[in-house]
N, C-alpha and C positions, 0 to 999 in steps of 0.2 A: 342772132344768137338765141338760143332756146333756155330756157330756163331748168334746173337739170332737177330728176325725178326724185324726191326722197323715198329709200326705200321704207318699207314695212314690215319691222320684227315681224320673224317668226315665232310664238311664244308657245315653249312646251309647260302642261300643265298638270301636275300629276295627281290621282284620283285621292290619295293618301286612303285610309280607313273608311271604305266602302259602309259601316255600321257605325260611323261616327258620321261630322257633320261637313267631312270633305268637299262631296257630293252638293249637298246641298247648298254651301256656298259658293260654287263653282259655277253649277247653274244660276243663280240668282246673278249674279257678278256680271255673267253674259247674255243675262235674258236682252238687253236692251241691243238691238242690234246696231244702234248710230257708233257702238264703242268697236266693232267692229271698222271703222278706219282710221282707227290706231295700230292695230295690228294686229294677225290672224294665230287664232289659237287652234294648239292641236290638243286634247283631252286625252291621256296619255289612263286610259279604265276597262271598263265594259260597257256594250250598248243597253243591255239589261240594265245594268244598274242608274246611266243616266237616264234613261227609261220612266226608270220606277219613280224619280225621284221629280221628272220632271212634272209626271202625273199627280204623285202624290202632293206637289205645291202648286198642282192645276195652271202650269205653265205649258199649256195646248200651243201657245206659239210660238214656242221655242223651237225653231229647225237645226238640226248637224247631220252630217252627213259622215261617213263609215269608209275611212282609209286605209290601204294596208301598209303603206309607205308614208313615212315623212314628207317625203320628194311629191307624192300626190295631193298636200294640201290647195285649198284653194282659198284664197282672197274673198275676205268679207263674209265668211260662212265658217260655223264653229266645226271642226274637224274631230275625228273621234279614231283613235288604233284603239282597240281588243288587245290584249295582251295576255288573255288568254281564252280559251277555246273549252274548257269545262263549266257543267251548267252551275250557274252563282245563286244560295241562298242569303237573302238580302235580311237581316234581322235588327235593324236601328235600335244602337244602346249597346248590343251584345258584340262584343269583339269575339271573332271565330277564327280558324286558322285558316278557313279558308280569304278571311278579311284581310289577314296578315301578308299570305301570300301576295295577295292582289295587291297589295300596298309596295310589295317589295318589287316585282315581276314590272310595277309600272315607274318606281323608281329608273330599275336597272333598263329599262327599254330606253326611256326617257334618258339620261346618263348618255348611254349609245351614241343617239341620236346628234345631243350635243356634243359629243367629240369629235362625230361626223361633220361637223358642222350642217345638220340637216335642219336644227332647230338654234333661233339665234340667242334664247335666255330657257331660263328654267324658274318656275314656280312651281313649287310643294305646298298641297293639302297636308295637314297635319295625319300624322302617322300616330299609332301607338306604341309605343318603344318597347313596351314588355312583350307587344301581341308580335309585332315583325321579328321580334328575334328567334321567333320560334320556328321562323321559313328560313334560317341560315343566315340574317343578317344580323352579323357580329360589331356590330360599331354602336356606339351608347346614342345616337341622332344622326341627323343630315348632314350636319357639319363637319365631324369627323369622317364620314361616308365621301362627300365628296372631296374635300381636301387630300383622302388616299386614291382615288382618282384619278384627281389633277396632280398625283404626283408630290402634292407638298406639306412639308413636314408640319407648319402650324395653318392653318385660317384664323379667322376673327371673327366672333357672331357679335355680330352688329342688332342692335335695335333701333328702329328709325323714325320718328314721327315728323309735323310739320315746326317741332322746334324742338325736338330732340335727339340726341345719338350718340347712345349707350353700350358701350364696348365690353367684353368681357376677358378678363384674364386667366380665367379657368372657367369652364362651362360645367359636364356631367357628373362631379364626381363630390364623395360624400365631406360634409362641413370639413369631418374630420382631419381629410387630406390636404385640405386646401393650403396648408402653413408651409408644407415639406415641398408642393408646387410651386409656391409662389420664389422662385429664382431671381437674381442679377438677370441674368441673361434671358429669361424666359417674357421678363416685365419689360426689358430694352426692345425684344424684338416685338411685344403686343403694341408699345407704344409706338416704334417706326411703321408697323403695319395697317395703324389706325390712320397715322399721320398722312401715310401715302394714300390710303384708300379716300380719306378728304380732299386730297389734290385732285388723285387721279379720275374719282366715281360722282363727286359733288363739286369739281372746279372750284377749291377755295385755295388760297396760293397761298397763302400763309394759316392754316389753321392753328386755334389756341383750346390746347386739349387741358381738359384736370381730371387729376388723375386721384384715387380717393385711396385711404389709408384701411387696413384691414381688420382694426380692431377699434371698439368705438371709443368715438370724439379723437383717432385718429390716433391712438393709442396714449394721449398725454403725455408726450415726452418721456415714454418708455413707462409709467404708471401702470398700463394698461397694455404690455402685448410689447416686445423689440422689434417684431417686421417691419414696423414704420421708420426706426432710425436705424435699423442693420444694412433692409435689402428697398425700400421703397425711396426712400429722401435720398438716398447714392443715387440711386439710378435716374433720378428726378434732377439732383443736379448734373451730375456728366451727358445728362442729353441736353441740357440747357446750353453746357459749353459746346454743344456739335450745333447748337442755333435753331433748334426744336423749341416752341414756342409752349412749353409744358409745365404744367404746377399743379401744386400740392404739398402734401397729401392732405385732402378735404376729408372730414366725418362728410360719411354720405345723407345720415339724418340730417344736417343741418343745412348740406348742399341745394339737397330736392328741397325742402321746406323755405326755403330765399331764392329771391330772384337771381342768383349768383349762377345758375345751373342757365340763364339768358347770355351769359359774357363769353359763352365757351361754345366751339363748334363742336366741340368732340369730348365726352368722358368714359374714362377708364373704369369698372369696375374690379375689384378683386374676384368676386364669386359670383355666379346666378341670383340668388335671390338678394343679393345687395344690390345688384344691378336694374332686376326686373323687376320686383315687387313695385319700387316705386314708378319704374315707367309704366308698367300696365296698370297703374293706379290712376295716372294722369293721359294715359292716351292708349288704352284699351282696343277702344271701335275701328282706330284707322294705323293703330301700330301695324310696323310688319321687321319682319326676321330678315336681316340679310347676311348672306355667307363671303362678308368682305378675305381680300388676299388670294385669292384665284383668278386663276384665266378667264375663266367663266361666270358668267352672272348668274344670281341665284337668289331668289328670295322667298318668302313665305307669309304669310299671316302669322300673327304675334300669338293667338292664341292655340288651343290643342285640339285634343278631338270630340270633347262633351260630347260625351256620351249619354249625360245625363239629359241632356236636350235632342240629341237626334232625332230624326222623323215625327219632332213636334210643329216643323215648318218656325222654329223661333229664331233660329242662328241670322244673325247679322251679316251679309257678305261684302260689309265695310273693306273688313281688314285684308280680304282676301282682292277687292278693287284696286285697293293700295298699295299691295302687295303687288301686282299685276304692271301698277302704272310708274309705278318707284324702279321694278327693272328698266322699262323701259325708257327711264329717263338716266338713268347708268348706263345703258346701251348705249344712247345718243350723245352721253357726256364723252365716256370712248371713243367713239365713232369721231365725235368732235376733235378729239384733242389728236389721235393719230391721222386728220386730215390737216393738221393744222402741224402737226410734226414732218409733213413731207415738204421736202427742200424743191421750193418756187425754182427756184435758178436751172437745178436739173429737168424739171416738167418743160420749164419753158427753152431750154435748148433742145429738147426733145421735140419738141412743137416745129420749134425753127427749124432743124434737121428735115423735117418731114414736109415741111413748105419748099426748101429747097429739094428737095428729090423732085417733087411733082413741077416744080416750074422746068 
């Protein structure tokens, strides 16, 4: 009996803002070619511009090679589509439209590809949200972008380190709105979607999520703010009684600041920067973005396009490593658990069926 082959994602990898530090941490990520047999990338940009970038951080030994298909990648060699065919000025720092474009063009190629199933995840370089919307891309990020996509009505941006994972209840939109969002129903379905994407994407069979309060120290028993005892404490108990292992509602200041944020696999935030500030406070370098509650895997590096550091050779390609290797181990939690969902009894009467044909 042979020992059977694991296979090797395919991992698409998008250029994001060709004048930010996309590029840059892309190549540095994959200069080391031993990481190529974990699985093979396709650079979803231009060759001009990985070009430029590779020269410019005097990475001479960086080899990739120039494909027009997905289906033409090859095994242990970093692969490169063009996504478009007009000549590219490269200007680190300055966001152009023609930056914007490229950012989108390589989104929507990449997108494709995945649906084809031509590529088996997706990582995103940080894009600039003001600069891409100026190419026709109508969606406030990547997360709203691919969730209309995949067809579905909410995702979940996930933030992820090696002891964190920080959820959001409302992601792009201003402080202001965030009171008239935050629903019954809308908090019910963030917290089952975090709940299952723990099962399903990190194998923890019972995860223990907390869930934080919108207003500080949690609003003081209505002192400070009623969304904590109107629409967050209901909904915090009635999933308790469906056997969701969830509490709250935590001040988030006081949360991150104690070891208490150690007892939980999973927390909920109400907004972005309740959520974020303190993760990227505490794990910056090797954070990455994941777009939990789709069909599709998808993640990112945690931080943006610093622009203010581009083509200085300073970006760290931490986050973007992590970012790379955190799909990949979502792939394989997947992969795992619907090999482990198909029914032995049927394989093996299948088996037996075929032993007797041949005798």
């Amino acid at each position: 009996m042979t020992d059977r082959v694991e296979k090797i994602p395919v991992v698409g990898i998008t250029i994001g803002d060709i004048n930010g530090i996309g590029p840059e941490v892309i190549v540095k990520a994959l200069r080391d070619n031993r990481i190529l047999a974990s699985f093979t990338p396709i650079v979803y940009g231009t060759n001009k511009v990985i070009s430029y970038y590779k020269k410019s951080l005097n990475l001479l030994d960086l080899n990739y090679q120039t494909i027009k298909s997905a289906t033409e990648a090859q095994i242990k060699k970093i692969n490169l589509i063009n996504v478009i065919s007009e000549e590219v000025e490269i200007t680190p720092g300055v966001p152009t439209e023609i930056s914007g474009m490229i950012s989108f063009k390589a989104l929507e190629k990449a997108t494709q590809d995945l649906s084809e199933g031509k590529i088996d995840l997706l990582v995103t370089a940080p894009i600039s949200k003001e600069n891409i919307q100026k190419s026709g891309f109508n969606f406030p990020g990547h997360t709203e972008y691919l969730a209309e996509m995949a067809g579905v009505d909410e995702a979940l941006m996930v933030l992820i380190s090696q002891e964190l994972r920080v959820a959001l209840v409302t992601t792009h939109i201003p402080v202001s709105e965030i009171s008239k969002h935050l629903t019954k129903e809308r908090l019910t379905q963030k917290v089952k979607l975090l709940e299952a994407t723990l099962k399903k994407d990190f194998n923890i069979i019972k995860p223990k999520i907390a869930v934080f309060g919108l207003n500080p120290h949690a609003g003081e028993n209505g002192k400070i703010g009623a969304e904590e005892q109107q629409v967050i404490s209901p909904v915090i108990q009635n999933l308790k009684n469906e056997g969701i292992l969830v509490y709250g509602p935590f001040a988030a200041d006081g949360f991150f600041g104690s070891h208490a944020r150690n007892q939980f696999d999973g927390v909920l935030a109400m907004y972005h920067d309740q959520g974020l500030a303190a993760f990227k406070a505490l794990a910056f370098e090797d954070g990455v973005n994941y777009t939990a509650g789709l069909p599709i895997i998808r993640t990112s590096p945690d931080h943006g396009t610093a622009f203010d550091i581009s083509g200085k050779g300073l970006a760290s390609e931490q986050s973007m490593r992590s970012a790379i290797f955190q799909a990949i181990d979502i792939w394989k939690n997947r992969s795992f658990q619907k090999e482990m969902s198909r029914n032995p009894l049927v394989i093996q009467a299948l088996k037996d069926k075929k032993d007797d044909d041949a005798e």
